[in-house]
Backbone as CSV, one residue per row, in Angstrom:
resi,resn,N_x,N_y,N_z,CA_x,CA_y,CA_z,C_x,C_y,C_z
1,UNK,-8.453,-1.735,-12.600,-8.566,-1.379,-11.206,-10.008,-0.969,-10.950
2,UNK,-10.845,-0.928,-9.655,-11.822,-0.938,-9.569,-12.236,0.596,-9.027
3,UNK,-13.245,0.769,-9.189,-13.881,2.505,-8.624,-13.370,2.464,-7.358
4,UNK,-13.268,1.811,-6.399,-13.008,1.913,-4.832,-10.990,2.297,-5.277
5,UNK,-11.202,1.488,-4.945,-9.247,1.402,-5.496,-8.670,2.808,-5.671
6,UNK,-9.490,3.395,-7.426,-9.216,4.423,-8.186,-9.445,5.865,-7.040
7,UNK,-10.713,5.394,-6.537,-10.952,6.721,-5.413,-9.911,7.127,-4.398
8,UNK,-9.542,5.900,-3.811,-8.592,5.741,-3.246,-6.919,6.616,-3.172
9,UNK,-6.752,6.137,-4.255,-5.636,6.922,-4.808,-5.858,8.439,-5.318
10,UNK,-7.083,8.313,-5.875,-7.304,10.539,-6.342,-7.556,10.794,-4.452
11,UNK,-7.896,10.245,-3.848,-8.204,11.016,-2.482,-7.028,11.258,-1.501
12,UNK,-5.850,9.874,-2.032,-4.063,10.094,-1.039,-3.200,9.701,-1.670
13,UNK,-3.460,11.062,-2.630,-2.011,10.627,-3.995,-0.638,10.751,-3.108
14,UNK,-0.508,11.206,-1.662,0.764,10.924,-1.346,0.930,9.513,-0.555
15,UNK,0.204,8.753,-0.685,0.358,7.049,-0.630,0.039,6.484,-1.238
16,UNK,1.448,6.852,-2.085,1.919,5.821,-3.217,2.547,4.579,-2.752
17,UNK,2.426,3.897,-3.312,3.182,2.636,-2.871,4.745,2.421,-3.838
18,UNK,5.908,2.315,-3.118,6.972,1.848,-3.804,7.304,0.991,-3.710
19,UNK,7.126,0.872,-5.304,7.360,0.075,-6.043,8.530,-1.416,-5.377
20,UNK,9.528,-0.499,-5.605,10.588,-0.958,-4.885,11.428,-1.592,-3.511
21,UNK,10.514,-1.058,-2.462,10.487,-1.424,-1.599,10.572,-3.008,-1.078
22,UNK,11.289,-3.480,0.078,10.838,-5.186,0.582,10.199,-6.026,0.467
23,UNK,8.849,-4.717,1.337,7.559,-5.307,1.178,6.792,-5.207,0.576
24,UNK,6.985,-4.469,-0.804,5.788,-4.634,-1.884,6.337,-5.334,-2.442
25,UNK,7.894,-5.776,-3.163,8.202,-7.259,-3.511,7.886,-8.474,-2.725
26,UNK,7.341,-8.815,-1.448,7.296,-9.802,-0.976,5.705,-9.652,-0.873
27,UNK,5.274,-9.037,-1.481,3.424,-8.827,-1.671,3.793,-9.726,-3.332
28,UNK,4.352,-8.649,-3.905,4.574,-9.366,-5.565,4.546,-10.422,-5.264
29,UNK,5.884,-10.996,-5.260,5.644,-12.650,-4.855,4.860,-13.137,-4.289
30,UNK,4.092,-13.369,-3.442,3.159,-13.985,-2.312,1.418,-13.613,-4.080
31,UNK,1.144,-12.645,-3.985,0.152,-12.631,-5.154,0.553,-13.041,-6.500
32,UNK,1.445,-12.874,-7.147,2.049,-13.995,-8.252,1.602,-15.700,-7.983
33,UNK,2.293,-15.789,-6.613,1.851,-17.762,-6.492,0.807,-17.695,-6.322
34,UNK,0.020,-16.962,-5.712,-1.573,-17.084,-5.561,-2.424,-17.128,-7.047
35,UNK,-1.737,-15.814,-8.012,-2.368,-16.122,-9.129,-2.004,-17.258,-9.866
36,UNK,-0.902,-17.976,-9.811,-0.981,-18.847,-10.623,-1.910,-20.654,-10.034
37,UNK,-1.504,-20.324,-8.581,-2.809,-21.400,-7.872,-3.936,-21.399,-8.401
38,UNK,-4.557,-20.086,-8.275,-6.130,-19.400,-8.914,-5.952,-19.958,-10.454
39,UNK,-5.193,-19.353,-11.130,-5.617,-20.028,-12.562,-5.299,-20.950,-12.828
40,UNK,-4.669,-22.377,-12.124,-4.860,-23.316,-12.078,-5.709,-24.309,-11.990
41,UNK,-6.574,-23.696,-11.387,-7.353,-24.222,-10.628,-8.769,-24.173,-11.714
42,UNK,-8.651,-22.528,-11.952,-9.638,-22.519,-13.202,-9.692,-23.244,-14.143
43,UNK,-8.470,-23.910,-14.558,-8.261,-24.649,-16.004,-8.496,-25.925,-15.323
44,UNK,-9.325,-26.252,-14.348,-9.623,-27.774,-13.826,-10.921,-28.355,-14.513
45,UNK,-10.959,-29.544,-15.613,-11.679,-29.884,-16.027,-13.273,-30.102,-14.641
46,UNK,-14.039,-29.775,-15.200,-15.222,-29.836,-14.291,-15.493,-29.142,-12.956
47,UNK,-14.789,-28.539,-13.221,-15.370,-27.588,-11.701,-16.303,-26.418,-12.173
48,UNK,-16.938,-26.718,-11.149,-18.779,-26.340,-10.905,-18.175,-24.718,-11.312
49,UNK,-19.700,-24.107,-12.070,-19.873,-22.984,-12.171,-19.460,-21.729,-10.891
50,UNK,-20.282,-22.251,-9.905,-19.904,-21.314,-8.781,-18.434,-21.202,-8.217
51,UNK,-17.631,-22.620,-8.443,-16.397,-22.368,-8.061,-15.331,-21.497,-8.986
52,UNK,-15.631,-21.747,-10.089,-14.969,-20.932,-11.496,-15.572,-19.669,-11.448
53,UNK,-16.135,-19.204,-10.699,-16.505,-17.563,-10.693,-15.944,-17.012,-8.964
54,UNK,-15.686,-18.041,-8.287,-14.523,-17.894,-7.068,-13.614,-17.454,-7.860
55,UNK,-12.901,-18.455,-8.148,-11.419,-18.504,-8.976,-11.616,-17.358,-9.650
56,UNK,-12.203,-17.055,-10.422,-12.257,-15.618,-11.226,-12.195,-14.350,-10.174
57,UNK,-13.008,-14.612,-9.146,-12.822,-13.068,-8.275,-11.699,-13.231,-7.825
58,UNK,-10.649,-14.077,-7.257,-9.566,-14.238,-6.911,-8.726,-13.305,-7.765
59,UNK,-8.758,-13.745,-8.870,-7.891,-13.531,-10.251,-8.034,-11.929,-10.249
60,UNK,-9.329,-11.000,-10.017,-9.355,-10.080,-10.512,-8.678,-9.338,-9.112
61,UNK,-9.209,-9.595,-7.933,-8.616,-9.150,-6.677,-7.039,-8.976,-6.704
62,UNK,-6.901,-10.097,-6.838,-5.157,-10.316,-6.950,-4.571,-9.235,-8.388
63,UNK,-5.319,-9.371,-9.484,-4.623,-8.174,-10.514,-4.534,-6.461,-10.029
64,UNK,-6.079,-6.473,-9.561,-5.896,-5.317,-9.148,-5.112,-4.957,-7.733
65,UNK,-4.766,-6.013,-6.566,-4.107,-5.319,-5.893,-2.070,-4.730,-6.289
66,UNK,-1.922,-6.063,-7.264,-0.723,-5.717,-8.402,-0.963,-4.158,-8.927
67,UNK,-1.831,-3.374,-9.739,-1.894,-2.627,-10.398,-1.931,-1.432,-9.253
68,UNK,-2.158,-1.118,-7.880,-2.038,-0.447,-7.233,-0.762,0.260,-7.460
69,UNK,0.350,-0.090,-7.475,1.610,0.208,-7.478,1.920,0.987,-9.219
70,UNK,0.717,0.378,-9.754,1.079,1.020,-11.443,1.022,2.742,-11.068
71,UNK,2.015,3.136,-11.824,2.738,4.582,-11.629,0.884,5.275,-12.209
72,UNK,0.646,6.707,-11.976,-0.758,7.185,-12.423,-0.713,7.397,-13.730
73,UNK,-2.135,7.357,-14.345,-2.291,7.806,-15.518,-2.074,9.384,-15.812
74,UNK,-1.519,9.620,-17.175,-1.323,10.830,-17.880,-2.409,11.336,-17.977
75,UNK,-3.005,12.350,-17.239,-3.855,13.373,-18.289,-3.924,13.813,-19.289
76,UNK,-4.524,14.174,-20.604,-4.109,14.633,-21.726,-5.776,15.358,-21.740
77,UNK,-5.644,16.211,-22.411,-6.676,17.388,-22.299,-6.930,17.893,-24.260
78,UNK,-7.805,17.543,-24.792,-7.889,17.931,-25.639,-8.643,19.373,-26.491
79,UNK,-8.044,20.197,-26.330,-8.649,21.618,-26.378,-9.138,22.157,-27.645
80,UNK,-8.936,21.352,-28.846,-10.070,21.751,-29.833,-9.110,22.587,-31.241
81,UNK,-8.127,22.940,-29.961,-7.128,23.997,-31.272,-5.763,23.083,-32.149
82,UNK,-5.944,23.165,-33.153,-5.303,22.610,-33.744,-3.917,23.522,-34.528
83,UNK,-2.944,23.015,-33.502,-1.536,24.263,-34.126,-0.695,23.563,-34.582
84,UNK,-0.664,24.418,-35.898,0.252,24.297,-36.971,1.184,25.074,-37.198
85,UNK,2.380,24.310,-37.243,3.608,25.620,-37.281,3.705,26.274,-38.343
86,UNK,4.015,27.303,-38.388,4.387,28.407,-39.578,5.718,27.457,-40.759
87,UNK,5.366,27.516,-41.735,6.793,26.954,-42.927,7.477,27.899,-42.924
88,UNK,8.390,27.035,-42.914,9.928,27.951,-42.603,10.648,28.082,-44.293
89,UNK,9.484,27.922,-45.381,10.294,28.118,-46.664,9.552,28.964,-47.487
C-alpha cells in the first residue's frame, strides 16, 4: 500500500471499509477482471517499454486499492525486557 493510502487510514481509522458489504464485493470483482486484463496484457509478446510500465501502474493501483480493506496491522512494541518465568521445580 502506498504512503498516501497508509496516511489515509492512520488519519480515519473509523472508515474502514467492509469487507463484506455489496459494494466492496462488486469493487472486488470489477478490479479482479481488470487485473487480470492488465496482466494480460503485460505477458504480450512485444509491447513497447512505455506500455509495460502502464500495465504495471495499473497492476499496482488495482492491488493496492484491494489491500485497502486488509484488516490493520498489529503493533508489537519491543521493550528490551526479557521475562522469564520462575521454574516451578
Amino acid at each position: 500500500m502506498n504512503e498516501t493510502a497508509e496516511k489515509i487510514i492512520e488519519e480515519a481509522p473509523w472508515q474502514r471499509i467492509e469487507r463484506h458489504s455489496g459494494t466492496w464485493t462488486t469493487i472486488v470483482e470489477w478490479a479482479n477482471g481488470e487485473l487480470t486484463k492488465h496482466r494480460a496484457r503485460l505477458e504480450t509478446p512485444g509491447l513497447p517499454v512505455i506500455e509495460t510500465e502502464v500495465e504495471r501502474a495499473h497492476i499496482q493501483v488495482l492491488t493496492d486499492l484491494l489491500k485497502l480493506a486488509d484488516p490493520p496491522k498489529a503493533v508489537t512494541v519491543d521493550t528490551g525486557y526479557n521475562f522469564q518465568p520462575p521454574s516451578m521445580g
